[in-house]
PQR file with spaces between the fields and no chain letter, atoms N, CA, C, O and H, PARSE charges and radii, in Angstrom:
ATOM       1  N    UNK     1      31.098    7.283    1.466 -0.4000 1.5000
ATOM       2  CA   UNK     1      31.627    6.043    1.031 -0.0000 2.0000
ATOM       3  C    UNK     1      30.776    4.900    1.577  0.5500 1.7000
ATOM       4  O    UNK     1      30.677    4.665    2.781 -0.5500 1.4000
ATOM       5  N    UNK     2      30.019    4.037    0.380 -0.4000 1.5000
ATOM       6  CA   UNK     2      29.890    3.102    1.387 -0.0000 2.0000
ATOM       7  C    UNK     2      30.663    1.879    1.192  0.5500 1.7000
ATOM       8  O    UNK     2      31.552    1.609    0.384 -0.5500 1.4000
ATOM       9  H    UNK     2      30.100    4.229   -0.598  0.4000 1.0000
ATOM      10  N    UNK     3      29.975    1.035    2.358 -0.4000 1.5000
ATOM      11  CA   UNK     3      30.569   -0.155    2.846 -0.0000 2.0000
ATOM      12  C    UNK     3      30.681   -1.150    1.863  0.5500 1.7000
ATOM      13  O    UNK     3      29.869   -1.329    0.956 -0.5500 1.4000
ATOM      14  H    UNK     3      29.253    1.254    3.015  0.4000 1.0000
ATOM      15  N    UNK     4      31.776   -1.837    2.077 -0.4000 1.5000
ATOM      16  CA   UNK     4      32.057   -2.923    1.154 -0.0000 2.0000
ATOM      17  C    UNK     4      31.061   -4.551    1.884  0.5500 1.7000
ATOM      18  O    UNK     4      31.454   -5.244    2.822 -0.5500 1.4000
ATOM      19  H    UNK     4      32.436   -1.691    2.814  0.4000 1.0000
ATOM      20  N    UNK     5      29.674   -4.769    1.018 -0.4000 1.5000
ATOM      21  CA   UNK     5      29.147   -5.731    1.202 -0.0000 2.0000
ATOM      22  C    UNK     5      29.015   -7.062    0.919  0.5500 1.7000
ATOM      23  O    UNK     5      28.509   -7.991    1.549 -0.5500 1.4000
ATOM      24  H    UNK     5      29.354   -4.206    0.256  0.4000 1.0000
ATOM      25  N    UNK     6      29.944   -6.934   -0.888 -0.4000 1.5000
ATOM      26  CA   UNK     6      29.696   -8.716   -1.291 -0.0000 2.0000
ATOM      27  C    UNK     6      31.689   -8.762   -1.020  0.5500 1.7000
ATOM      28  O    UNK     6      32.619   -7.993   -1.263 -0.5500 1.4000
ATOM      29  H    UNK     6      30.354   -6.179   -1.400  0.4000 1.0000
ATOM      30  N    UNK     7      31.526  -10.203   -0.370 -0.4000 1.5000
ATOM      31  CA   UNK     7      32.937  -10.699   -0.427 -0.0000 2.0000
ATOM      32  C    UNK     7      33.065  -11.879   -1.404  0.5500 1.7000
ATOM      33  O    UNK     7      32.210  -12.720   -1.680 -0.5500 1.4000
ATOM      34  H    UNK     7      30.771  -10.828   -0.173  0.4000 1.0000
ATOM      35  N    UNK     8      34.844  -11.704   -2.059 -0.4000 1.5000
ATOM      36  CA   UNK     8      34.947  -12.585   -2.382 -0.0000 2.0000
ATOM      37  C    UNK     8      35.702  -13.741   -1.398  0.5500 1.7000
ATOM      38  O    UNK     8      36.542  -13.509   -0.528 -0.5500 1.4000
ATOM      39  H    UNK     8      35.539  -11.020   -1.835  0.4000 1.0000
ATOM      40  N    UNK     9      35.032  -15.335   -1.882 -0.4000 1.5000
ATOM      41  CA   UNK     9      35.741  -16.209   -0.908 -0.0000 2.0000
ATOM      42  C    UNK     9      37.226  -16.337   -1.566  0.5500 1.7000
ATOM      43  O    UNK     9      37.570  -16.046   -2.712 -0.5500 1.4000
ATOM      44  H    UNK     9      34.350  -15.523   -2.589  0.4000 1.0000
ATOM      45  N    UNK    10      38.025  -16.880   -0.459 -0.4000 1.5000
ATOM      46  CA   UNK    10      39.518  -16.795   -0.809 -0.0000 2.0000
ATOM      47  C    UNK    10      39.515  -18.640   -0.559  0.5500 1.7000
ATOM      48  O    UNK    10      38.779  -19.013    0.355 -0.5500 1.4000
ATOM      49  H    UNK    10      37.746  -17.116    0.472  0.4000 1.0000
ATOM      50  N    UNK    11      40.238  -19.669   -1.272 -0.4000 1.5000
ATOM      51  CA   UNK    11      40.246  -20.958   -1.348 -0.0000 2.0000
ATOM      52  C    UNK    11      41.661  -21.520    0.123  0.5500 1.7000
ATOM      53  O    UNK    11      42.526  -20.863    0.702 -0.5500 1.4000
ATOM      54  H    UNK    11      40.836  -19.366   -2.014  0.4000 1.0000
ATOM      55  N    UNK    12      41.494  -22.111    0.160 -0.4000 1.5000
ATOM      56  CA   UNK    12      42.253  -22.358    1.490 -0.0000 2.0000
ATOM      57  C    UNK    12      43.638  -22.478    0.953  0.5500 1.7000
ATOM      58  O    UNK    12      43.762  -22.930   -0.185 -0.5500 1.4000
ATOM      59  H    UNK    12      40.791  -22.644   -0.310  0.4000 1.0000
ATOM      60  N    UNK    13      44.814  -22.089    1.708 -0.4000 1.5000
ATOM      61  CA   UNK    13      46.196  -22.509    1.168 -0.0000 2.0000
ATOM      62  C    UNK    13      46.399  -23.916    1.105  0.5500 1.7000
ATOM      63  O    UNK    13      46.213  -24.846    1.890 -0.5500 1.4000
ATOM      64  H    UNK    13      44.713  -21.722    2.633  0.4000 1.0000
ATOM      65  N    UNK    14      46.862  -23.796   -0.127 -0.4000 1.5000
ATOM      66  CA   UNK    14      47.795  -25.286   -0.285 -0.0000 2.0000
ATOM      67  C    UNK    14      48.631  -25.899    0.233  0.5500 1.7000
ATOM      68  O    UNK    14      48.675  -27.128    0.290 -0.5500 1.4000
ATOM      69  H    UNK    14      47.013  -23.041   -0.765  0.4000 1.0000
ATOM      70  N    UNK    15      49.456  -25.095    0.709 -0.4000 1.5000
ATOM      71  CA   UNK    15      51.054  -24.825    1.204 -0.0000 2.0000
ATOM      72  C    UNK    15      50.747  -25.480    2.793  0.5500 1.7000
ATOM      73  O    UNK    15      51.576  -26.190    3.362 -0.5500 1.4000
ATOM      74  H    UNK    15      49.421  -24.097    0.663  0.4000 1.0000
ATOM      75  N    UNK    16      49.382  -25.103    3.405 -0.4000 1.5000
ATOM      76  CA   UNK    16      49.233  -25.845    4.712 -0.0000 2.0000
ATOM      77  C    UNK    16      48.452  -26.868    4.560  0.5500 1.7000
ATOM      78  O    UNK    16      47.434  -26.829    3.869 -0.5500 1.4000
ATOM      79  H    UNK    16      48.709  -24.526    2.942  0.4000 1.0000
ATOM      80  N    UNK    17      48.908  -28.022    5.276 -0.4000 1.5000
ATOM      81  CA   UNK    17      48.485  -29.507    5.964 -0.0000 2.0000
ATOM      82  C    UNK    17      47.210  -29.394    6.277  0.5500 1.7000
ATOM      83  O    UNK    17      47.270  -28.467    7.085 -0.5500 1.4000
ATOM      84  H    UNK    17      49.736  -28.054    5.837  0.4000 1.0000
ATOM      85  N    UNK    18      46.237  -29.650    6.214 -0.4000 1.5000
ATOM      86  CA   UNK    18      45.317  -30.394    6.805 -0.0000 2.0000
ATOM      87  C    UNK    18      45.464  -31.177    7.848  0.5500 1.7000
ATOM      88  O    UNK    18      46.352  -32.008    7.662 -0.5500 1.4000
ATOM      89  H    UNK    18      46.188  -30.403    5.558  0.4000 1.0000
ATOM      90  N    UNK    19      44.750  -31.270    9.267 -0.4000 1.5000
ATOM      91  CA   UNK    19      45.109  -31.799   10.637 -0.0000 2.0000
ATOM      92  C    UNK    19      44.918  -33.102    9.911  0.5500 1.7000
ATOM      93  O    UNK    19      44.225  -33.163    8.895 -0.5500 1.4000
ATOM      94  H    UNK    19      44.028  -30.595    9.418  0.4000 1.0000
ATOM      95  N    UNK    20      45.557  -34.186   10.451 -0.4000 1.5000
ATOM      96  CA   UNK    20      45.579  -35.516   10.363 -0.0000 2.0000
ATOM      97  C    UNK    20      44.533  -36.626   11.185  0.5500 1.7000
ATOM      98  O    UNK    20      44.587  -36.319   12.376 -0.5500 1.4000
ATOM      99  H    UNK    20      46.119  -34.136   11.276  0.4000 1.0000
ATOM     100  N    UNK    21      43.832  -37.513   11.037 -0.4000 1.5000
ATOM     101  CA   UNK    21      43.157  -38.061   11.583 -0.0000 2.0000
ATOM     102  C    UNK    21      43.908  -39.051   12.670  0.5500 1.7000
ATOM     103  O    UNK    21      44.028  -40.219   12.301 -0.5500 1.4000
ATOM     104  H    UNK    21      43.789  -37.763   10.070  0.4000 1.0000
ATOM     105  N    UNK    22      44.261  -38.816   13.556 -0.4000 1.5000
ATOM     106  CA   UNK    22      45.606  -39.732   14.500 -0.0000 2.0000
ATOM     107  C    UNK    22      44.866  -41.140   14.663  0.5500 1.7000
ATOM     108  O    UNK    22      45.526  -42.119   15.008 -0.5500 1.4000
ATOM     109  H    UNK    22      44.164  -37.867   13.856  0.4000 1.0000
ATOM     110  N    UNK    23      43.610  -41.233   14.436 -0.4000 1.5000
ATOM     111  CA   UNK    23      42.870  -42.571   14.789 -0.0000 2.0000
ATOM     112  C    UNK    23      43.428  -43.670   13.461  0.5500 1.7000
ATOM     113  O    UNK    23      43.624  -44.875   13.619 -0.5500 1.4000
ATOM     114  H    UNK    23      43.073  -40.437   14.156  0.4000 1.0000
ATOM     115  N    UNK    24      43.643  -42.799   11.959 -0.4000 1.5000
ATOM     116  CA   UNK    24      43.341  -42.711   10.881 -0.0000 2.0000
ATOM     117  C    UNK    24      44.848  -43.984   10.436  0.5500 1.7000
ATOM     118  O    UNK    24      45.478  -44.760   11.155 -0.5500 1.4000
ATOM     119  H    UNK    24      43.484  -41.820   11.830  0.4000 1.0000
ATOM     120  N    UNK    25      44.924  -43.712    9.161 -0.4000 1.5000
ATOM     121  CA   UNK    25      46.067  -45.140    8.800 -0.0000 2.0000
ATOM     122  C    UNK    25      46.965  -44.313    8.751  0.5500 1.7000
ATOM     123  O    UNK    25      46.765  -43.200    8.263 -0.5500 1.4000
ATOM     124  H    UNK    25      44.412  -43.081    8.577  0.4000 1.0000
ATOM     125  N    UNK    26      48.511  -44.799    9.399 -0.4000 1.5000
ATOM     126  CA   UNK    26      49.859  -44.030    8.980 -0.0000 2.0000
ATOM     127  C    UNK    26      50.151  -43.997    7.759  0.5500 1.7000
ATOM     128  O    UNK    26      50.039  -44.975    7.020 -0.5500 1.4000
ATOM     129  H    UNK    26      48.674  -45.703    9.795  0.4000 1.0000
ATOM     130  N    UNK    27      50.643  -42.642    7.328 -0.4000 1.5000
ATOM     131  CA   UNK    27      51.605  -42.438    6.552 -0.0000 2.0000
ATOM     132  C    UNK    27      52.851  -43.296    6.104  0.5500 1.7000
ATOM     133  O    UNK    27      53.801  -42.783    6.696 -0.5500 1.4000
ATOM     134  H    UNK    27      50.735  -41.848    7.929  0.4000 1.0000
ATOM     135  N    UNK    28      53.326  -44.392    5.318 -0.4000 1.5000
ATOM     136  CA   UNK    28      54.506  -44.540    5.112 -0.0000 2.0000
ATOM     137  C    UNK    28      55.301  -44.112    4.104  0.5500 1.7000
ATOM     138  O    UNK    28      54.838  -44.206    2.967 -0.5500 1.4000
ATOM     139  H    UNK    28      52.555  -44.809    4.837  0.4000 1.0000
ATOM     140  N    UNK    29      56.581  -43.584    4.272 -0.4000 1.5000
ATOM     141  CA   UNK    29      57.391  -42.667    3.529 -0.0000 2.0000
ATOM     142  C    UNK    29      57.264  -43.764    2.462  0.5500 1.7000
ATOM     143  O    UNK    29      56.872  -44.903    2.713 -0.5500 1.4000
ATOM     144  H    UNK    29      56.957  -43.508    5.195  0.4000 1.0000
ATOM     145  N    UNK    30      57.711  -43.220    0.974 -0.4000 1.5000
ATOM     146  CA   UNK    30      58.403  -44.447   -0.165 -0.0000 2.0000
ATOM     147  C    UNK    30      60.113  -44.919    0.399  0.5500 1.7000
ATOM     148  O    UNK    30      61.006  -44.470    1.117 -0.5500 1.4000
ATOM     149  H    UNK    30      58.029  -42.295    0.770  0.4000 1.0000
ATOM     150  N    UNK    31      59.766  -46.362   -0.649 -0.4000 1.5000
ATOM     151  CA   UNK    31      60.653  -46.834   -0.055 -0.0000 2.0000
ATOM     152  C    UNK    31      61.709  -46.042   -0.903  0.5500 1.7000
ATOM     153  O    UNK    31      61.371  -45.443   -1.924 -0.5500 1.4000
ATOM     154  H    UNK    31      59.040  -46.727   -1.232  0.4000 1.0000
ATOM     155  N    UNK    32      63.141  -46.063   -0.394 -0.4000 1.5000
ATOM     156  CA   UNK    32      64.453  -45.513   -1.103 -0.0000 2.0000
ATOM     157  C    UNK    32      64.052  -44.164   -1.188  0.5500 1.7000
ATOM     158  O    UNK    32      62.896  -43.741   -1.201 -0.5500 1.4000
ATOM     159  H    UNK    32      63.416  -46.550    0.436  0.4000 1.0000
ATOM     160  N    UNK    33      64.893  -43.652   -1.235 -0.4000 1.5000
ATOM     161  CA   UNK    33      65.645  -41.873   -1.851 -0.0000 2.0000
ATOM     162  C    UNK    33      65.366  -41.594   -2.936  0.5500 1.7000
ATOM     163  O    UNK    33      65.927  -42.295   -3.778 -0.5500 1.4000
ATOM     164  H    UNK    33      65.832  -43.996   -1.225  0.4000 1.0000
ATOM     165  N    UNK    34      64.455  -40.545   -3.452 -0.4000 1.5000
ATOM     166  CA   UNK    34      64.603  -39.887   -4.734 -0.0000 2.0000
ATOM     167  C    UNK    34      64.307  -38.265   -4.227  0.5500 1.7000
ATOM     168  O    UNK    34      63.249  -37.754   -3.862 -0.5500 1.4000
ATOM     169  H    UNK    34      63.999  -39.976   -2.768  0.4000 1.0000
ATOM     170  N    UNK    35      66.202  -37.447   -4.407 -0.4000 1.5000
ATOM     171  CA   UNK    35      65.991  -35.945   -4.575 -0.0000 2.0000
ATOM     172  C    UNK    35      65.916  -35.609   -5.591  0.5500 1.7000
ATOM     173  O    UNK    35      66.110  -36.132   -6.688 -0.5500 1.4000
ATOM     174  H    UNK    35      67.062  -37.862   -4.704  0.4000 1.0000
ATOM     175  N    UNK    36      65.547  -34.454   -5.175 -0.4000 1.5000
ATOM     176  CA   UNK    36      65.191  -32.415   -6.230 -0.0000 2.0000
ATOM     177  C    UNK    36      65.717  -31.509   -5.450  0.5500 1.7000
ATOM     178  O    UNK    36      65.998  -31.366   -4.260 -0.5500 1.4000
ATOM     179  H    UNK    36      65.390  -34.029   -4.284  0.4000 1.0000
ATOM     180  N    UNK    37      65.780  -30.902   -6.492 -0.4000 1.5000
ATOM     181  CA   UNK    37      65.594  -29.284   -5.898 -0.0000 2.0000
ATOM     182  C    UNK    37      64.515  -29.128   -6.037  0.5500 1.7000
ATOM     183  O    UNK    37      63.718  -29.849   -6.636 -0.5500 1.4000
ATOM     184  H    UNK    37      65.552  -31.019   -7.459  0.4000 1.0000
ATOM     185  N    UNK    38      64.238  -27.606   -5.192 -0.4000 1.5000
ATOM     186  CA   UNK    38      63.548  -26.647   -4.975 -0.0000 2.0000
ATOM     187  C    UNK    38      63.613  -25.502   -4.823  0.5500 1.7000
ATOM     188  O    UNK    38      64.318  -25.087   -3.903 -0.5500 1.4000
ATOM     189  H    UNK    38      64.885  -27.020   -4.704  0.4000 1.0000
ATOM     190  N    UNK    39      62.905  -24.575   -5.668 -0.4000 1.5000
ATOM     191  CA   UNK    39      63.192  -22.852   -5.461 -0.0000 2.0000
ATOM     192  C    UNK    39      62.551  -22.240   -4.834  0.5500 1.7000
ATOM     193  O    UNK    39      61.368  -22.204   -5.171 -0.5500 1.4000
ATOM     194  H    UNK    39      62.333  -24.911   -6.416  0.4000 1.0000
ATOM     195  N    UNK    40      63.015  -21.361   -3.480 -0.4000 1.5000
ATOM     196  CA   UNK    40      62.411  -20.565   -2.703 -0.0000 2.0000
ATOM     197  C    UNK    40      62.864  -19.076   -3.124  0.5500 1.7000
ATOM     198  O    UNK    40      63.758  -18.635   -2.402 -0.5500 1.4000
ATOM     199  H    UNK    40      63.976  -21.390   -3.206  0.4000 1.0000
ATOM     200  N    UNK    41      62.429  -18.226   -4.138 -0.4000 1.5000
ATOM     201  CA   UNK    41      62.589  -17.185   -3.944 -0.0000 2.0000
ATOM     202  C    UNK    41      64.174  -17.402   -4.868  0.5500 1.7000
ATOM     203  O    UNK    41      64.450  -17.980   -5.920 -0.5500 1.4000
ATOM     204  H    UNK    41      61.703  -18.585   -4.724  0.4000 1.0000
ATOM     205  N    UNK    42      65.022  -16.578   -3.807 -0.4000 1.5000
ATOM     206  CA   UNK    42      66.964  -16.136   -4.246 -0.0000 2.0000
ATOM     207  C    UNK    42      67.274  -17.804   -4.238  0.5500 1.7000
ATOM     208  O    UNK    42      67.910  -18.297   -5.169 -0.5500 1.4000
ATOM     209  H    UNK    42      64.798  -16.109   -2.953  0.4000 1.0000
ATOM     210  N    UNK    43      66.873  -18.472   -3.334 -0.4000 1.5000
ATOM     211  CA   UNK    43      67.452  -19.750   -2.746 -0.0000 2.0000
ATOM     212  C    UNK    43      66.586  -21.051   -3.151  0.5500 1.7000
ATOM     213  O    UNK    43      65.364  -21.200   -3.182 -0.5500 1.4000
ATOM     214  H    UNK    43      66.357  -18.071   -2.578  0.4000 1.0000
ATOM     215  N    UNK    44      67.535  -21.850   -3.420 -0.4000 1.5000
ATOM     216  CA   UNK    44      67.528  -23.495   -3.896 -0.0000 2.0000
ATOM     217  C    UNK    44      67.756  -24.677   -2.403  0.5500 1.7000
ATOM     218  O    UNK    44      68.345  -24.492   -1.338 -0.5500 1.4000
ATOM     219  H    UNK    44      68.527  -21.728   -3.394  0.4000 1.0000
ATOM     220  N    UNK    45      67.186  -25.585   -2.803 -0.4000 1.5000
ATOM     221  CA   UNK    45      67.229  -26.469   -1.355 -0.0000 2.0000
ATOM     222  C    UNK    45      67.131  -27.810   -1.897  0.5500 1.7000
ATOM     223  O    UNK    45      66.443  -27.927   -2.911 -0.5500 1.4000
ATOM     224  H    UNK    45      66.707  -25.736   -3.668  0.4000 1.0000
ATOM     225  N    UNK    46      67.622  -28.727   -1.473 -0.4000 1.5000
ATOM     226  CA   UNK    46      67.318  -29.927   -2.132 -0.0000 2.0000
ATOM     227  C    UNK    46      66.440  -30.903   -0.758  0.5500 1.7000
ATOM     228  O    UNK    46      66.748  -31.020    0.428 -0.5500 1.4000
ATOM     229  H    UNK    46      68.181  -28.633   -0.649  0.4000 1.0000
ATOM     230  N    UNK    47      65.556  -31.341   -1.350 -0.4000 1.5000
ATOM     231  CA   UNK    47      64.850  -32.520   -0.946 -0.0000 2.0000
ATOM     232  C    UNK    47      64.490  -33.479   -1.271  0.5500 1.7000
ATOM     233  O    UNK    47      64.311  -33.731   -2.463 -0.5500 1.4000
ATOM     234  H    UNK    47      65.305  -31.246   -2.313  0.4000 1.0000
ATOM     235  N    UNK    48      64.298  -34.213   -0.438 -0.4000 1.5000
ATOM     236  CA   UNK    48      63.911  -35.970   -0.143 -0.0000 2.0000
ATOM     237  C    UNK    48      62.632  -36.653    0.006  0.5500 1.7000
ATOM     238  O    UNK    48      62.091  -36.375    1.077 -0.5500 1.4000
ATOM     239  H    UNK    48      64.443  -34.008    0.530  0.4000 1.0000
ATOM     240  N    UNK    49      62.126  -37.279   -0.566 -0.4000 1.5000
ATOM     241  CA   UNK    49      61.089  -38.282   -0.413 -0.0000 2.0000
ATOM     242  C    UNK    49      60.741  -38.757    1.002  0.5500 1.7000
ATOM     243  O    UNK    49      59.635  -39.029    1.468 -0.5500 1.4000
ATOM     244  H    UNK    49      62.565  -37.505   -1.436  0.4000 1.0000
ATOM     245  N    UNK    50      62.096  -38.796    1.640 -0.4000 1.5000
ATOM     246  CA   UNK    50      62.232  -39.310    2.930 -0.0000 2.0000
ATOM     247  C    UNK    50      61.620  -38.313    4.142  0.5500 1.7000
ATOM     248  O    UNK    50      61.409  -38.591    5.323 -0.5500 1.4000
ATOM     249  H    UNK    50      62.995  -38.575    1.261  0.4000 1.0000
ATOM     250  N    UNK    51      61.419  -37.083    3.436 -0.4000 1.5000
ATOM     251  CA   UNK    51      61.104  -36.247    4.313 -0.0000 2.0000
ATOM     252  C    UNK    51      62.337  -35.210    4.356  0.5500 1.7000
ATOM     253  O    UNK    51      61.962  -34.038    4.300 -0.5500 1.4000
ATOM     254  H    UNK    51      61.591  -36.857    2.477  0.4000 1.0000
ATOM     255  N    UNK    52      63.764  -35.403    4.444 -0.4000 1.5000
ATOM     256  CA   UNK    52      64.771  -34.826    4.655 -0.0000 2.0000
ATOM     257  C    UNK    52      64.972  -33.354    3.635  0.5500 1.7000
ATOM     258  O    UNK    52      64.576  -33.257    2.473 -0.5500 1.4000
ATOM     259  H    UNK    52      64.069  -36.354    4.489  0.4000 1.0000
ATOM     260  N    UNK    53      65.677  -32.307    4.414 -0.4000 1.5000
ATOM     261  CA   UNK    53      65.888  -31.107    3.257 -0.0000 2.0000
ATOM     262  C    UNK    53      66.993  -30.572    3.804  0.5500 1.7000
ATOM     263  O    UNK    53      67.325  -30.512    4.987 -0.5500 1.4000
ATOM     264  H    UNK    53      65.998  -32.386    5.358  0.4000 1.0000
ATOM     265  N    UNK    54      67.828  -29.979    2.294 -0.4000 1.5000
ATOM     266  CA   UNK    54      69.046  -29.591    2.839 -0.0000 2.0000
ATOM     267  C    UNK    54      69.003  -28.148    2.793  0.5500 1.7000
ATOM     268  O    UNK    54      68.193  -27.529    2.104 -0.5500 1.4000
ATOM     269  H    UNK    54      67.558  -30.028    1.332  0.4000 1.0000
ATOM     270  N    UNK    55      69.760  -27.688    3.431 -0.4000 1.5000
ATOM     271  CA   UNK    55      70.113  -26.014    3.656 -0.0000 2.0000
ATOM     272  C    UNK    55      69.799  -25.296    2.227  0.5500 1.7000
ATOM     273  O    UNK    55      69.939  -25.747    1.090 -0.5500 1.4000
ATOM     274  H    UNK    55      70.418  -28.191    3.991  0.4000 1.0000
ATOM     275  N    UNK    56      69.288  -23.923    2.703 -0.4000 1.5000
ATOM     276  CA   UNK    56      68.724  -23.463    1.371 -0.0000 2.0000
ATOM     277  C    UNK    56      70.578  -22.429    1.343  0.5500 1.7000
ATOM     278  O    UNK    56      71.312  -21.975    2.222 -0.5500 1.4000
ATOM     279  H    UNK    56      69.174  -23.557    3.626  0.4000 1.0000
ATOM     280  N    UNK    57      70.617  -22.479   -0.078 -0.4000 1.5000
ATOM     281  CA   UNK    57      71.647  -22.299   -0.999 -0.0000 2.0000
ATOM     282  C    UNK    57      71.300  -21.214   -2.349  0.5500 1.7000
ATOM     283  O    UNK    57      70.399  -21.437   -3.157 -0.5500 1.4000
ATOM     284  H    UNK    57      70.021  -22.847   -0.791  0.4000 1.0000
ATOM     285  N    UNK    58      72.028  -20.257   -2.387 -0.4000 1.5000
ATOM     286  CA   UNK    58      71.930  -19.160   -3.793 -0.0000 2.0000
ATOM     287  C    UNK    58      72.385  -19.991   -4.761  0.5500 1.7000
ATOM     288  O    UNK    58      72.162  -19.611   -5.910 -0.5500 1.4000
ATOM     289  H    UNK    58      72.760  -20.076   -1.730  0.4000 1.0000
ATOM     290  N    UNK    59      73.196  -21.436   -4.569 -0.4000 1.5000
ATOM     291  CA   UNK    59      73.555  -22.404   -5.361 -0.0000 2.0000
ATOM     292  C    UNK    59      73.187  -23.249   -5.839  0.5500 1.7000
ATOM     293  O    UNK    59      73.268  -24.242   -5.116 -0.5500 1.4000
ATOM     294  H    UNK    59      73.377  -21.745   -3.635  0.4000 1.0000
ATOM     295  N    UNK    60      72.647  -23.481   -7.062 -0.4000 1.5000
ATOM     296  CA   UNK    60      71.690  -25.007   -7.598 -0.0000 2.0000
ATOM     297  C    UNK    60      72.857  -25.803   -7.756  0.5500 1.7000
ATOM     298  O    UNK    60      72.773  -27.007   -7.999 -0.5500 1.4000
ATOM     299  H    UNK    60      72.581  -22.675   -7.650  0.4000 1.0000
ATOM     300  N    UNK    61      73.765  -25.304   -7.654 -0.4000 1.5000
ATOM     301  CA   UNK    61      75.275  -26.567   -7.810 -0.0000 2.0000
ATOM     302  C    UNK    61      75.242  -26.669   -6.420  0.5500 1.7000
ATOM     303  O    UNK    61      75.065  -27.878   -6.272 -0.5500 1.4000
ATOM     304  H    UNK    61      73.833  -24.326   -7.457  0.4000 1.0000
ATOM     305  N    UNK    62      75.289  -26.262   -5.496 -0.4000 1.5000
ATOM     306  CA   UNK    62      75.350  -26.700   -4.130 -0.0000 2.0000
ATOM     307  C    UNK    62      74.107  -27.814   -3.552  0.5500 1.7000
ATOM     308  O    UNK    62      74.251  -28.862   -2.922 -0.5500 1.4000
ATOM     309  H    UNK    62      75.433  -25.280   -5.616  0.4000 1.0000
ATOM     310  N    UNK    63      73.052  -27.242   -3.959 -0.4000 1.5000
ATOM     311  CA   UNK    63      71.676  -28.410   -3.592 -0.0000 2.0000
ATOM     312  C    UNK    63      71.957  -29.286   -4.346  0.5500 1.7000
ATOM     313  O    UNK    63      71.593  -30.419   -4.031 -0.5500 1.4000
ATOM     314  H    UNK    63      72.935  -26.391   -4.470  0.4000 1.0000
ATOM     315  N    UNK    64      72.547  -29.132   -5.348 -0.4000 1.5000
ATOM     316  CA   UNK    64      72.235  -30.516   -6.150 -0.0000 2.0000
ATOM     317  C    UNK    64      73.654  -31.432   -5.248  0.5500 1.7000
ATOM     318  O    UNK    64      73.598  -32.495   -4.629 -0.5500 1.4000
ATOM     319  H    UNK    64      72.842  -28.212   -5.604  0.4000 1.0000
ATOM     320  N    UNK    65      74.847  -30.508   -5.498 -0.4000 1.5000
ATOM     321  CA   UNK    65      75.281  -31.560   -4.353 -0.0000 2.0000
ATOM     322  C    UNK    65      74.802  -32.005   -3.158  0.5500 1.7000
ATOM     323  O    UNK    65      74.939  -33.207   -2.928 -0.5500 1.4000
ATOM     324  H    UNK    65      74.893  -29.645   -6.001  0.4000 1.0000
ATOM     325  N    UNK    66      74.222  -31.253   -2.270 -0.4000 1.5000
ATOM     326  CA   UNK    66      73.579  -31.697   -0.609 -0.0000 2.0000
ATOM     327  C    UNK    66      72.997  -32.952   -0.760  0.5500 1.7000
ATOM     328  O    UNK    66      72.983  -33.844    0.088 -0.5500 1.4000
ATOM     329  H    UNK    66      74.110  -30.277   -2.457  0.4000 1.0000
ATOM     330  N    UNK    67      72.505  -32.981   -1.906 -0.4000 1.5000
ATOM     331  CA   UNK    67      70.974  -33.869   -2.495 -0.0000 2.0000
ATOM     332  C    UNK    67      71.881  -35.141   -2.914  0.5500 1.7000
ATOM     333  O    UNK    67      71.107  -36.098   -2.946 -0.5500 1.4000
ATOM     334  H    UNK    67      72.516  -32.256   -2.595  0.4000 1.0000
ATOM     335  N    UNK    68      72.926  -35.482   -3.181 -0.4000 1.5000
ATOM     336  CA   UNK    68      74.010  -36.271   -3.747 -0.0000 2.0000
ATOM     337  C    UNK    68      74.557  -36.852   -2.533  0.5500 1.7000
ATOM     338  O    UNK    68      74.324  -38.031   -2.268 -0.5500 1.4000
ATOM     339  H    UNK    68      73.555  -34.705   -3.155  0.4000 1.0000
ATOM     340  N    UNK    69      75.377  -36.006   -1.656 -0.4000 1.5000
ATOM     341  CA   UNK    69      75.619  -36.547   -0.218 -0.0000 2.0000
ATOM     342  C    UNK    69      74.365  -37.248    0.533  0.5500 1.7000
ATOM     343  O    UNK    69      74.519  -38.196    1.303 -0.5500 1.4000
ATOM     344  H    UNK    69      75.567  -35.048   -1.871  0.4000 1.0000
ATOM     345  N    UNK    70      73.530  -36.869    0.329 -0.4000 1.5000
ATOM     346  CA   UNK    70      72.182  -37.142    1.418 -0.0000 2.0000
ATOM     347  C    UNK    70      71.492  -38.874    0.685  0.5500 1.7000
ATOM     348  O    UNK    70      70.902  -39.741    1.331 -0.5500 1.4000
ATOM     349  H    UNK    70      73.404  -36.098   -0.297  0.4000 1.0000
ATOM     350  N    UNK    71      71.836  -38.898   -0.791 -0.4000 1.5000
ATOM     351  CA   UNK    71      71.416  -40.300   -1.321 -0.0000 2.0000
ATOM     352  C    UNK    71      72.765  -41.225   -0.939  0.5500 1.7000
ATOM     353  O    UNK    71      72.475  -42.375   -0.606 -0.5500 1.4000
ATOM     354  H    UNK    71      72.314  -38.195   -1.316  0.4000 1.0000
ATOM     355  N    UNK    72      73.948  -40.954   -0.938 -0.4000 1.5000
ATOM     356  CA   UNK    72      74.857  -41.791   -0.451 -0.0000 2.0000
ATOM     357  C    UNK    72      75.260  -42.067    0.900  0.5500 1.7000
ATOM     358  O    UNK    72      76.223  -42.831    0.967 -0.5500 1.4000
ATOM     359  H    UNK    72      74.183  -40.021   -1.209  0.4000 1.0000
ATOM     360  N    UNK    73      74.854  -41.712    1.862 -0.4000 1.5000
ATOM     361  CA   UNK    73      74.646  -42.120    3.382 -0.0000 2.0000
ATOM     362  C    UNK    73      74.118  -43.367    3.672  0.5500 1.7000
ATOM     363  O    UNK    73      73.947  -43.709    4.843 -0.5500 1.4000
ATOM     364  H    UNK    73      74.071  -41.091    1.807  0.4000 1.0000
């Protein structure tokens, strides 16, 4: 058997951040609340613009409520 010599390159994940330049300009969130959902797999989660996320749920009626409570606070 031989050896495996040409590789293919693999593109970097999306899903992870890039380190931040701390010298660099802040981030500011948008202004006001706008949720979604989101599907992980079995489970739904609702999130925020703000950064905020609610408990993941087998329920898209449940995130969508979390996501409802979380704009009226």
């Amino acid at each position: 058997m031989e050896p495996h010599t040409e590789a293919t390159l693999v593109p970097p994940l999306a899903a992870v951040p890039l380190p931040r330049d701390p010298t660099g300009p802040a981030l500011t969130p948008p202004a006001g609340h706008a949720t979604s959902t989101s599907d992980r797999g079995a489970f739904c989660l609702a999130v925020c613009t703000c950064g905020w996320r609610g408990p993941a749920r087998r329920s898209r009626d449940l995130a969508r409520k979390d996501a409802t409570g979380h704009t009226s606070e």
